[in-house]
DRENTI-361826 format. One record per atom (N, C-alpha, C): x, z, y; residue in three letters; atom name. Coordinates in pm, whole numbers. Example, Ala and Ser with C-alpha at 12.3 -4.5 7.8 and 13.67 -1.06 7.14 Angstrom:
! residues 2
c1	c3	c2	rest	atom
1319	780	-569	ALA	N .
1230	780	-450	ALA	CA .
1320	780	-330	ALA	C .
1285	708	-225	SER	N .
1367	714	-106	SER	CA .
1290	787	3	SER	C .
This chain:
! residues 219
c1	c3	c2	rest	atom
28596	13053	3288	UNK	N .
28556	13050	3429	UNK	CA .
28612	12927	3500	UNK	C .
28736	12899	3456	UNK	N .
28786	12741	3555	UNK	CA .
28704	12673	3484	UNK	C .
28651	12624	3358	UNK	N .
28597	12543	3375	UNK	CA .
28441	12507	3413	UNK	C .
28390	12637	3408	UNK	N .
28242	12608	3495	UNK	CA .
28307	12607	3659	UNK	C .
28391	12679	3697	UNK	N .
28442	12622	3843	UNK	CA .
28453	12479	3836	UNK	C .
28553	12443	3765	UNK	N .
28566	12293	3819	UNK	CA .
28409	12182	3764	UNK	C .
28291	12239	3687	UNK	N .
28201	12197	3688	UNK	CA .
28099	12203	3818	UNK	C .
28113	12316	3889	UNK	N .
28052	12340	4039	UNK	CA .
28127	12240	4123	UNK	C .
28227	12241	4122	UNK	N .
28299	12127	4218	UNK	CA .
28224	11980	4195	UNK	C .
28203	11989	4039	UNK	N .
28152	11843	4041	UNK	CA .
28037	11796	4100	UNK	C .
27944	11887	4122	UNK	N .
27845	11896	4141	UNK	CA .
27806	11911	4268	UNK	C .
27935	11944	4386	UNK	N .
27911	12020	4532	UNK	CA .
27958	11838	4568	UNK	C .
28037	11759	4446	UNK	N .
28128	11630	4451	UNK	CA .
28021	11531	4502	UNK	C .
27896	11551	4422	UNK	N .
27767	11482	4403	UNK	CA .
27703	11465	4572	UNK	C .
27699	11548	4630	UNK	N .
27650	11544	4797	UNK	CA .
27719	11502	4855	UNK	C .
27892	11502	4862	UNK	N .
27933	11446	4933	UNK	CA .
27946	11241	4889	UNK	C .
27918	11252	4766	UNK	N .
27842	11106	4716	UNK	CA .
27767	11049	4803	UNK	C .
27689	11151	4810	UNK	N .
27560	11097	4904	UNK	CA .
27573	11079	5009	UNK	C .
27676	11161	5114	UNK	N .
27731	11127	5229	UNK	CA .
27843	11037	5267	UNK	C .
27908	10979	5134	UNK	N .
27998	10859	5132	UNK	CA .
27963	10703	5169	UNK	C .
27827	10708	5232	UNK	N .
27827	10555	5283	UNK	CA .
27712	10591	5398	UNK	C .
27789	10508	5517	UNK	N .
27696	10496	5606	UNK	CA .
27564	10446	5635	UNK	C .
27534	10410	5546	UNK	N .
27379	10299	5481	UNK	CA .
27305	10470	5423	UNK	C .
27326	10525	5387	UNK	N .
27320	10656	5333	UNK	CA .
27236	10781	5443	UNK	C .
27381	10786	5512	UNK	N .
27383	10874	5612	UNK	CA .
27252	10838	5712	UNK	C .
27256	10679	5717	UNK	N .
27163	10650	5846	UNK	CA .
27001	10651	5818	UNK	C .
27005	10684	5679	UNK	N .
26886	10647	5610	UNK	CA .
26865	10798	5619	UNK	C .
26917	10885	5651	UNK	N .
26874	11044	5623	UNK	CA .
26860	11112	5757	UNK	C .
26895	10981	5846	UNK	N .
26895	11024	5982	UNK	CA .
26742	10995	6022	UNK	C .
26718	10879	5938	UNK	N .
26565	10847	5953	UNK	CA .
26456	10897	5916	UNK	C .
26471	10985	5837	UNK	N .
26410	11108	5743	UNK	CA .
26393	11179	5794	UNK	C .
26505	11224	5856	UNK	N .
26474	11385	5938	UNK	CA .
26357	11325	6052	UNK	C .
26325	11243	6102	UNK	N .
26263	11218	6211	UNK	CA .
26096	11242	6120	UNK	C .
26094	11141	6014	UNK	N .
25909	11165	5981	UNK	CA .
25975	11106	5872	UNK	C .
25881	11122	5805	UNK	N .
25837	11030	5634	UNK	CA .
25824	10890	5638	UNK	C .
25882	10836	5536	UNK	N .
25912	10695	5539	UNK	CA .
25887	10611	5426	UNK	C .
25851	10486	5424	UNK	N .
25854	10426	5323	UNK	CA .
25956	10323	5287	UNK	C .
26010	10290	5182	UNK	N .
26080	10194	5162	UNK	CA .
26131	10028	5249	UNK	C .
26014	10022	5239	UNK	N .
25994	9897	5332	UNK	CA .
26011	9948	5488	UNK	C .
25948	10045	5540	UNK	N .
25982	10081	5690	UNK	CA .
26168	10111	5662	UNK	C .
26229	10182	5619	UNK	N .
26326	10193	5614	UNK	CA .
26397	10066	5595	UNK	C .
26395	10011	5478	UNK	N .
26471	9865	5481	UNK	CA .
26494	9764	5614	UNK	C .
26357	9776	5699	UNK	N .
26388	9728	5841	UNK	CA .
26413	9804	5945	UNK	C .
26457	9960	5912	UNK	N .
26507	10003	6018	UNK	CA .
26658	10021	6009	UNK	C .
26715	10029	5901	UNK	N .
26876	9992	5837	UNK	CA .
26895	9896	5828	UNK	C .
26829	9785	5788	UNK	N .
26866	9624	5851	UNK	CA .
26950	9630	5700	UNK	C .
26877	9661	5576	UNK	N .
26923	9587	5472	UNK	CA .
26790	9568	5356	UNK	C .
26832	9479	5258	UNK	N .
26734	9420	5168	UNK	CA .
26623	9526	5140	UNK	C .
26542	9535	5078	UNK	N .
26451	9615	5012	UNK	CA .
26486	9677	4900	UNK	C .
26585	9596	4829	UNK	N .
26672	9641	4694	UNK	CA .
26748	9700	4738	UNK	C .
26842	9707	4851	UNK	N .
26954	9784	4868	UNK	CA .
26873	9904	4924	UNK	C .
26810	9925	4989	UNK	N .
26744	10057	5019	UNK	CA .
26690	10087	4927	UNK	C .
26626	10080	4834	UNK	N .
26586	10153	4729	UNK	CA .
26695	10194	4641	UNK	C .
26783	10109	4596	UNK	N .
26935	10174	4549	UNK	CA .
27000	10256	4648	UNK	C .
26966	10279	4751	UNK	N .
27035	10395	4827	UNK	CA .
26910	10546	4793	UNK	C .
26847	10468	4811	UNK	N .
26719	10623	4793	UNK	CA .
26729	10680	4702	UNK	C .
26738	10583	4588	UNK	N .
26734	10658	4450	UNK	CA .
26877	10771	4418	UNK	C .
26989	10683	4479	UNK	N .
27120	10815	4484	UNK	CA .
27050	10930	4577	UNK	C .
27046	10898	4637	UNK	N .
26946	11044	4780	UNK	CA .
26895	11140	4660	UNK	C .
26785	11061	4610	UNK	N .
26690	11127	4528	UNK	CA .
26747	11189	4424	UNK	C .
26850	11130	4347	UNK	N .
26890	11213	4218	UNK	CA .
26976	11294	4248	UNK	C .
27071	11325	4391	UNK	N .
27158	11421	4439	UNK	CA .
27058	11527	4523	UNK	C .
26961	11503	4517	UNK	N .
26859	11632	4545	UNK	CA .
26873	11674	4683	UNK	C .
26872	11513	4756	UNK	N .
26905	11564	4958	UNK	CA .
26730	11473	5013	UNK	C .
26679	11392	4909	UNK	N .
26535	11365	4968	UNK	CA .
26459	11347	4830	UNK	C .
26317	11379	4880	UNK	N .
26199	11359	4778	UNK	CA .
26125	11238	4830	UNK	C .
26018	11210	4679	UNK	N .
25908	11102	4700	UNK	CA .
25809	11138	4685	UNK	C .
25724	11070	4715	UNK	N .
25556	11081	4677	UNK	CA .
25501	10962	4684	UNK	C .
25401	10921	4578	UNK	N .
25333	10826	4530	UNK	CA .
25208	10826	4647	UNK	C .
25166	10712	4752	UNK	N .
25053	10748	4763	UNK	CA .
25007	10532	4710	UNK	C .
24913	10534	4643	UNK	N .
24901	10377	4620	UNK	CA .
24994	10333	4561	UNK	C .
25011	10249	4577	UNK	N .
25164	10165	4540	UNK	CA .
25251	10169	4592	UNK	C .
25239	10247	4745	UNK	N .
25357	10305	4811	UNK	CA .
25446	10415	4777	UNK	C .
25572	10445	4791	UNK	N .
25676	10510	4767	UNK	CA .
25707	10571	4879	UNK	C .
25715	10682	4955	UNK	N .
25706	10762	5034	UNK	CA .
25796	10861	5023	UNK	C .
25925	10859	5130	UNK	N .
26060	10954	5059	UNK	CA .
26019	11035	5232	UNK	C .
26114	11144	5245	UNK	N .
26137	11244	5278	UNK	CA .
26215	11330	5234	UNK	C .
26277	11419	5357	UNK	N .
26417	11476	5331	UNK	CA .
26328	11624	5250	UNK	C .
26499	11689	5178	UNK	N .
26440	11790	5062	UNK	CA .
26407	11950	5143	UNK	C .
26456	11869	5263	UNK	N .
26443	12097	5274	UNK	CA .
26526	12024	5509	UNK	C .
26496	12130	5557	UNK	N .
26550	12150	5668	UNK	CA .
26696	12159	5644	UNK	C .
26729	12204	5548	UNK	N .
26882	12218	5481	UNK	CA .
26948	12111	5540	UNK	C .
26897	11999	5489	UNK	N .
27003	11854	5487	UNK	CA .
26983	11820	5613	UNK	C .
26939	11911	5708	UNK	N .
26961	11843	5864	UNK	CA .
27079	11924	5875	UNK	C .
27125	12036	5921	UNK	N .
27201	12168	5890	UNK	CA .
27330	12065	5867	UNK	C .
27301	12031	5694	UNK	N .
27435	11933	5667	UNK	CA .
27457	11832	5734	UNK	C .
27420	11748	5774	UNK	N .
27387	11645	5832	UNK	CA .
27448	11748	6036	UNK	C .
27394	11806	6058	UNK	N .
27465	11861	6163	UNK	CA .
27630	11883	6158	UNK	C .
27649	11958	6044	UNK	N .
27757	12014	6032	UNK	CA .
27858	11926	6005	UNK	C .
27813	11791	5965	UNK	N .
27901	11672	5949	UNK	CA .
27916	11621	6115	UNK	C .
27827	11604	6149	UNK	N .
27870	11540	6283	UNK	CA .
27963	11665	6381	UNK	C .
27942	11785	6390	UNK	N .
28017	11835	6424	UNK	CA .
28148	11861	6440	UNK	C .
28203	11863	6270	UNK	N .
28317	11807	6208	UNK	CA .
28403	11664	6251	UNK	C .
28311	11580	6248	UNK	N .
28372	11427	6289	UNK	CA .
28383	11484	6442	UNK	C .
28338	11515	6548	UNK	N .
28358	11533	6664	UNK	CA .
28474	11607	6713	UNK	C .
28499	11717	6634	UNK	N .
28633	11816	6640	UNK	CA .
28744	11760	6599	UNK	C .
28737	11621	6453	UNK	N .
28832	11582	6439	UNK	CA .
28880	11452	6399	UNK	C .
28784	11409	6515	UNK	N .
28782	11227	6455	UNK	CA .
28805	11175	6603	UNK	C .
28916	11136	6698	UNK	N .
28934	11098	6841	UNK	CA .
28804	10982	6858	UNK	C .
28779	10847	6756	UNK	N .
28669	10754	6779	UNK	CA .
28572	10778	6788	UNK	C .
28521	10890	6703	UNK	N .
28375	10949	6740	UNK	CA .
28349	10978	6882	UNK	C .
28435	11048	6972	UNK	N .
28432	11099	7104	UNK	CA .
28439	10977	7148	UNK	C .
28534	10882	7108	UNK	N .
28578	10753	7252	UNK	CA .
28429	10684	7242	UNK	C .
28378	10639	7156	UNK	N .
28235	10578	7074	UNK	CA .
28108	10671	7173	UNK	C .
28122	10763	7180	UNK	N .
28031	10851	7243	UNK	CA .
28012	10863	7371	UNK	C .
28161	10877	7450	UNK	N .
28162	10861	7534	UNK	CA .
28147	10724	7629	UNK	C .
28183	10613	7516	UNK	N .
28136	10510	7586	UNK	CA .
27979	10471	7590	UNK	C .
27928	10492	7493	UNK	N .
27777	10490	7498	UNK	CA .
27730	10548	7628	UNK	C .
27741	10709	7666	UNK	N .
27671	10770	7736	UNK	CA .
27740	10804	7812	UNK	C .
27853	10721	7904	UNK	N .
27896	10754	8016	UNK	CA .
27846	10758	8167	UNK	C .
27689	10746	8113	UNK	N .
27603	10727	8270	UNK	CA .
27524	10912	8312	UNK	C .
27551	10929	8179	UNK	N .
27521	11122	8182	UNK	CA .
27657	11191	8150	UNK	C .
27610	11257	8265	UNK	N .
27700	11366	8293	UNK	CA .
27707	11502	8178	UNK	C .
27788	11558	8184	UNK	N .
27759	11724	8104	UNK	CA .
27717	11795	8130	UNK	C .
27709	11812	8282	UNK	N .
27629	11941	8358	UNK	CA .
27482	11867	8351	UNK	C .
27452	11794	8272	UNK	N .
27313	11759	8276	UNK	CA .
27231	11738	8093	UNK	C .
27313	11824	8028	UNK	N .
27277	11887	7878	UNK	CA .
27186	12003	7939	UNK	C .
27075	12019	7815	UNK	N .
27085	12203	7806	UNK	CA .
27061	12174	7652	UNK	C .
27135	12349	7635	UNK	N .
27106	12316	7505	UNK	CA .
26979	12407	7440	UNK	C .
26948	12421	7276	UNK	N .
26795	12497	7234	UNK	CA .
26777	12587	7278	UNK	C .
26879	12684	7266	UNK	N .
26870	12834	7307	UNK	CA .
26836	12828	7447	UNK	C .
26899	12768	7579	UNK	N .
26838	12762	7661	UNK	CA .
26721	12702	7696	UNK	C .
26644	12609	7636	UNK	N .
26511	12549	7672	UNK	CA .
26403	12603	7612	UNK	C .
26461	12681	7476	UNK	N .
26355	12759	7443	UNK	CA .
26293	12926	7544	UNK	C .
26379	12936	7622	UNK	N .
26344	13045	7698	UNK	CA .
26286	13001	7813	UNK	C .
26278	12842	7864	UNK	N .
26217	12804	7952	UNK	CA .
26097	12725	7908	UNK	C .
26039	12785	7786	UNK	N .
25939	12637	7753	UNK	CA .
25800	12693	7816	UNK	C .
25825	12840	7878	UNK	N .
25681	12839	7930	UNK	CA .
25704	12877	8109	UNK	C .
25775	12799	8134	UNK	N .
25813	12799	8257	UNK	CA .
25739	12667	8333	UNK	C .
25658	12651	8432	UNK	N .
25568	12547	8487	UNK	CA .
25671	12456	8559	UNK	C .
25759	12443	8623	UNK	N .
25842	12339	8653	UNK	CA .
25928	12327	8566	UNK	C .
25911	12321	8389	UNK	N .
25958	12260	8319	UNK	CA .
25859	12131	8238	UNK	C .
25954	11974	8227	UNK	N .
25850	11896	8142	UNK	CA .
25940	11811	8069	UNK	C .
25898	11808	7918	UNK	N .
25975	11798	7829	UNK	CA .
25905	11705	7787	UNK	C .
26028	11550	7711	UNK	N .
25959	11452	7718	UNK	CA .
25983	11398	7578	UNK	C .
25950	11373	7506	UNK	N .
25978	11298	7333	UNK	CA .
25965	11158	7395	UNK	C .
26141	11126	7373	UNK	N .
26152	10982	7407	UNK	CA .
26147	10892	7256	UNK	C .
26080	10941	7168	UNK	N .
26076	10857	7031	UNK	CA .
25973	10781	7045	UNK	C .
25961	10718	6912	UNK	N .
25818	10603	6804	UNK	CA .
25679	10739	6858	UNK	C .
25601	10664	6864	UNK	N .
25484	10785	6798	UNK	CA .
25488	10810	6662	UNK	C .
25482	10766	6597	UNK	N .
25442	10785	6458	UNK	CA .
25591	10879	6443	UNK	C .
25658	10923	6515	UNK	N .
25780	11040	6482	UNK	CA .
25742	11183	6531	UNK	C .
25671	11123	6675	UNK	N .
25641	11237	6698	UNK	CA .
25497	11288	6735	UNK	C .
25400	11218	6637	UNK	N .
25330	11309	6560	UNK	CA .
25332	11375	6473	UNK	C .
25470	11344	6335	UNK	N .
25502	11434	6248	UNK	CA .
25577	11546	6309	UNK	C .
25562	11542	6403	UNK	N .
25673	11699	6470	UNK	CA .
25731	11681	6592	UNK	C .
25716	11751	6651	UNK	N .
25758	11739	6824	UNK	CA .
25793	11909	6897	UNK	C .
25865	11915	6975	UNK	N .
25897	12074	7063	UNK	CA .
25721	12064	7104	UNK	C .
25692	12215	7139	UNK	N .
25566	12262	7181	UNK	CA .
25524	12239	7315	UNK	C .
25472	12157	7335	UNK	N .
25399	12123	7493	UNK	CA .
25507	11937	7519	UNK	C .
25514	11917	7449	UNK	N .
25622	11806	7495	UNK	CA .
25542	11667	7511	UNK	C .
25529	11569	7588	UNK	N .
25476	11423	7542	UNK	CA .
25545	11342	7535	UNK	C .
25485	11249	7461	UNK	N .
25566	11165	7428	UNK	CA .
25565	11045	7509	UNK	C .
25737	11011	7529	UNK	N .
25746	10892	7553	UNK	CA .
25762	10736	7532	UNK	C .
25698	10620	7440	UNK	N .
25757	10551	7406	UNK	CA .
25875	10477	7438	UNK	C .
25986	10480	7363	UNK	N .
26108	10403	7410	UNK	CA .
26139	10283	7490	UNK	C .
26070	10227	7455	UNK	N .
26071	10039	7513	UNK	CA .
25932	10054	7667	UNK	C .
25851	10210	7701	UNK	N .
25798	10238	7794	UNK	CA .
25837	10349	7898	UNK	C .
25955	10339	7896	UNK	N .
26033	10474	7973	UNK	CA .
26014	10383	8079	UNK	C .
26077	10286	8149	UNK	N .
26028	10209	8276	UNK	CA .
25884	10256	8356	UNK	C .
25839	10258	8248	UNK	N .
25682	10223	8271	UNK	CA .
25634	10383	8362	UNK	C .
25665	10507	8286	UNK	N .
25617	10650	8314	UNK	CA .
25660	10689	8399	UNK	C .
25804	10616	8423	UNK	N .
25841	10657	8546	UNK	CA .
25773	10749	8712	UNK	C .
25754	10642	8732	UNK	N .
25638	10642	8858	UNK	CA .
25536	10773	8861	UNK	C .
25474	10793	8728	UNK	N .
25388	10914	8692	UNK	CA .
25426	10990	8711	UNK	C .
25533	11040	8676	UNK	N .
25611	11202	8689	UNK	CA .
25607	11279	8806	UNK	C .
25532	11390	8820	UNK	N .
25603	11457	8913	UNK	CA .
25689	11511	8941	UNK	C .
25766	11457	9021	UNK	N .
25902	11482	9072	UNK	CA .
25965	11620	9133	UNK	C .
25825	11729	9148	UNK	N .
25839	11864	9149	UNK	CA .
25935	11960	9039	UNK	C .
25910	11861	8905	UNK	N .
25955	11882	8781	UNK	CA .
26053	11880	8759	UNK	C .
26140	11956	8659	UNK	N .
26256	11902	8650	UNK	CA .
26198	11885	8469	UNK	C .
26249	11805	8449	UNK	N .
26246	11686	8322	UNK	CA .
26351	11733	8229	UNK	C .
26303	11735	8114	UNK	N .
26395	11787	7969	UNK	CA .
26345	11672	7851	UNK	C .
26437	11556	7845	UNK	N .
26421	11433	7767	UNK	CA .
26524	11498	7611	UNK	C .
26414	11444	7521	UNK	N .
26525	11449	7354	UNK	CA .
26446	11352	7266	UNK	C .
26511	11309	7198	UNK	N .
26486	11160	7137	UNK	CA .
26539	11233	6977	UNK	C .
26622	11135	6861	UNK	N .
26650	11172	6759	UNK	CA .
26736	11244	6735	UNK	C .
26818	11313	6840	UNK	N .
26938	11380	6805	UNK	CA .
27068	11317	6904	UNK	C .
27171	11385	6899	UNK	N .
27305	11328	6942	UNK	CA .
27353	11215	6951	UNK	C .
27309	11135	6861	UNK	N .
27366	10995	6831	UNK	CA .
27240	10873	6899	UNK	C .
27140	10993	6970	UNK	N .
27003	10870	6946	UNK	CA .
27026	10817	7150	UNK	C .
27002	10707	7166	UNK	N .
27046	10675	7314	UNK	CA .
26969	10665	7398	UNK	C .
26794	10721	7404	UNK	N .
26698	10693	7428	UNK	CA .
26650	10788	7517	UNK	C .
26679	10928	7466	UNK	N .
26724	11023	7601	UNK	CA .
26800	11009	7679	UNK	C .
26924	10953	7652	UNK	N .
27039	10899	7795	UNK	CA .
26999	10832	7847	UNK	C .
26915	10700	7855	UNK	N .
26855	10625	7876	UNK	CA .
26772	10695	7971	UNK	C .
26682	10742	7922	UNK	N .
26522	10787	8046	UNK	CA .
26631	10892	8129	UNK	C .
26736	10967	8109	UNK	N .
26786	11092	8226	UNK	CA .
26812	10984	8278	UNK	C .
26896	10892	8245	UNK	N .
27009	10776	8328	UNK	CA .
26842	10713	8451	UNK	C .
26769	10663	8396	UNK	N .
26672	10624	8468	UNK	CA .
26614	10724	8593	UNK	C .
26554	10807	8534	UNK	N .
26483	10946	8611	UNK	CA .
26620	10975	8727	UNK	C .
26726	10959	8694	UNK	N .
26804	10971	8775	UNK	CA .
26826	10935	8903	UNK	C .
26794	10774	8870	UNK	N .
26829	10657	8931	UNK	CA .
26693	10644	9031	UNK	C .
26596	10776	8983	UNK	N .
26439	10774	9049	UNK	CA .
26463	10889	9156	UNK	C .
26577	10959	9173	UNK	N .
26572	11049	9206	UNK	CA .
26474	11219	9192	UNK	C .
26491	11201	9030	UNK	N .
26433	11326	8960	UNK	CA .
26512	11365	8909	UNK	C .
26496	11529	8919	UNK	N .
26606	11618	8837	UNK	CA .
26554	11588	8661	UNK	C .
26661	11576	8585	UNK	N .
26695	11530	8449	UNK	CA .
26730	11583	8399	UNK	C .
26754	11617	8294	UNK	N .
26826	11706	8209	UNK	CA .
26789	11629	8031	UNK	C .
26920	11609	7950	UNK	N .
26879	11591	7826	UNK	CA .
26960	11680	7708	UNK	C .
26857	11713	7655	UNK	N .
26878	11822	7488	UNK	CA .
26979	11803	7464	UNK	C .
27059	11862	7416	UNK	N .
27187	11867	7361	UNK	CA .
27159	11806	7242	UNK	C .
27051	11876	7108	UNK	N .
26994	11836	6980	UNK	CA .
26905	11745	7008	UNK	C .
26856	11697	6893	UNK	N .
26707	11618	6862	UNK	CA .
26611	11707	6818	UNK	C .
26498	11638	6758	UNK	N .
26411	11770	6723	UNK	CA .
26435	11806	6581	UNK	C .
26492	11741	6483	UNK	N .
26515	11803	6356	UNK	CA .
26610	11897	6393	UNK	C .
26666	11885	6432	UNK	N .
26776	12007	6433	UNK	CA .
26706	12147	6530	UNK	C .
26599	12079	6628	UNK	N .
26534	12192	6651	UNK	CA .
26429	12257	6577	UNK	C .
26378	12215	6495	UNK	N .
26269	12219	6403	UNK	CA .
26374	12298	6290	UNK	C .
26491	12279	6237	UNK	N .
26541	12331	6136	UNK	CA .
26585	12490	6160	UNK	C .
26614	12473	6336	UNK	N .
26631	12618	6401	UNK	CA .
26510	12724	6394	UNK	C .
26405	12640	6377	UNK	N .
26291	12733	6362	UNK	CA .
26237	12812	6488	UNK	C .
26288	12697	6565	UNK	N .
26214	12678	6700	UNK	CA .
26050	12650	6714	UNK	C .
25982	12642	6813	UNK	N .
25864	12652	6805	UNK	CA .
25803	12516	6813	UNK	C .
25745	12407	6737	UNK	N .
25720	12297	6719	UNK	CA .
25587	12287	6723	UNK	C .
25547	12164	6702	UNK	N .
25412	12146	6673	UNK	CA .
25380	12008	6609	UNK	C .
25271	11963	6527	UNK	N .
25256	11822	6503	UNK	CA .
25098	11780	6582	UNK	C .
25088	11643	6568	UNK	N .
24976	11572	6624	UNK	CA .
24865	11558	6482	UNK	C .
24917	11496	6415	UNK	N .
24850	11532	6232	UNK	CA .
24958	11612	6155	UNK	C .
């Protein structure tokens, strides 16, 4: 028995492999959002085409993302809702016990407040409430692979722009990629500055999508 134990260890050893480099991590952060190809990834990690594919392929053989052939393209994606979960449960961890993560965080998004989170459990009980409007501050091409139910989208580099549109009757529920993503702080920090009530997700949508919250896609 110890030694198939210490064979499970080796093997539980193998994921945290996969979570041993930040080139890694950020590449699975990009996953959870939509399906990706090699080349889109290589320029969204800002490394070679070879080094992202030597990162994928560890992904791939530690069994945290899959591929698919379509053409000559290579098409990865994460293995299961699971590895958001992990991928949660890591950042959680660093937050409880890493002081830079918080100072890092807090300097990013010191223009939002806390009383201006909500989190799933609460927005899911307001999603059919009419002075609620919920905004996907991502890419399109993210959030047509999956988005909260009734939500539109906002493009990032066009949050300026929608401004003006909104009715201001509304109170506004912005979420972008998750915790780390700055694009919801961004449009509350703005909408703010418009004098509209704001509010941004605590999560992103993988992590709401993994909750088995009520989603939807465009294709």
């Amino acid at each position: 028995m110890t030694a198939i134990k210490k064979q499970l260890f080796e093997q539980l050893a193998l994921i945290g492999h996969s979570l041993g480099s930040p080139q890694r991590i950020e590449i699975l952060d990009y996953l959870a959002q939509a399906e990706r190809s090699v080349d889109e990834l290589s320029q969204l990690v800002d490394l070679s085409v070879a080094n992202t594919s030597r990162h994928l392929q560890i992904l791939k053989q530690n069994g945290l993302v899959t591929m698919r052939k379509e053409g000559k393209t290579r098409r990865y994606t994460l293995a299961g809702d699971d590895v958001v979960l992990l991928m949660q449960g890591l950042r959680n961890t660093a937050t409880t016990h890493l002081a830079e993560v918080n100072r890092l965080m807090s300097q990013a998004n010191n223009k939002t407040a806390e009383n201006q989170v909500i989190s799933s459990q609460e927005l899911v009980l307001r999603l059919q409430d009419k002075d609620i409007l919920i905004l996907d501050v991502r890419p399109n091409k993210e959030f047509e692979q999956g988005h909260i139910k009734g939500a539109i989208n906002v493009q990032p580099d066009d949050i300026e722009i929608h401004l003006e549109d909104l009715d201001r009757t509304k109170t506004v529920v912005a979420y972008c990629r998750g915790p780390y993503c700055l694009y919801s702080y961004q449009m509350v920090h703005a909408l703010n500055e418009k004098g509209i009530e704001a509010l941004r997700l605590e999560d992103g949508f993988p992590e709401w999508k993994a909750a088995e919250l009520p989603f939807e896609q465009t294709r």
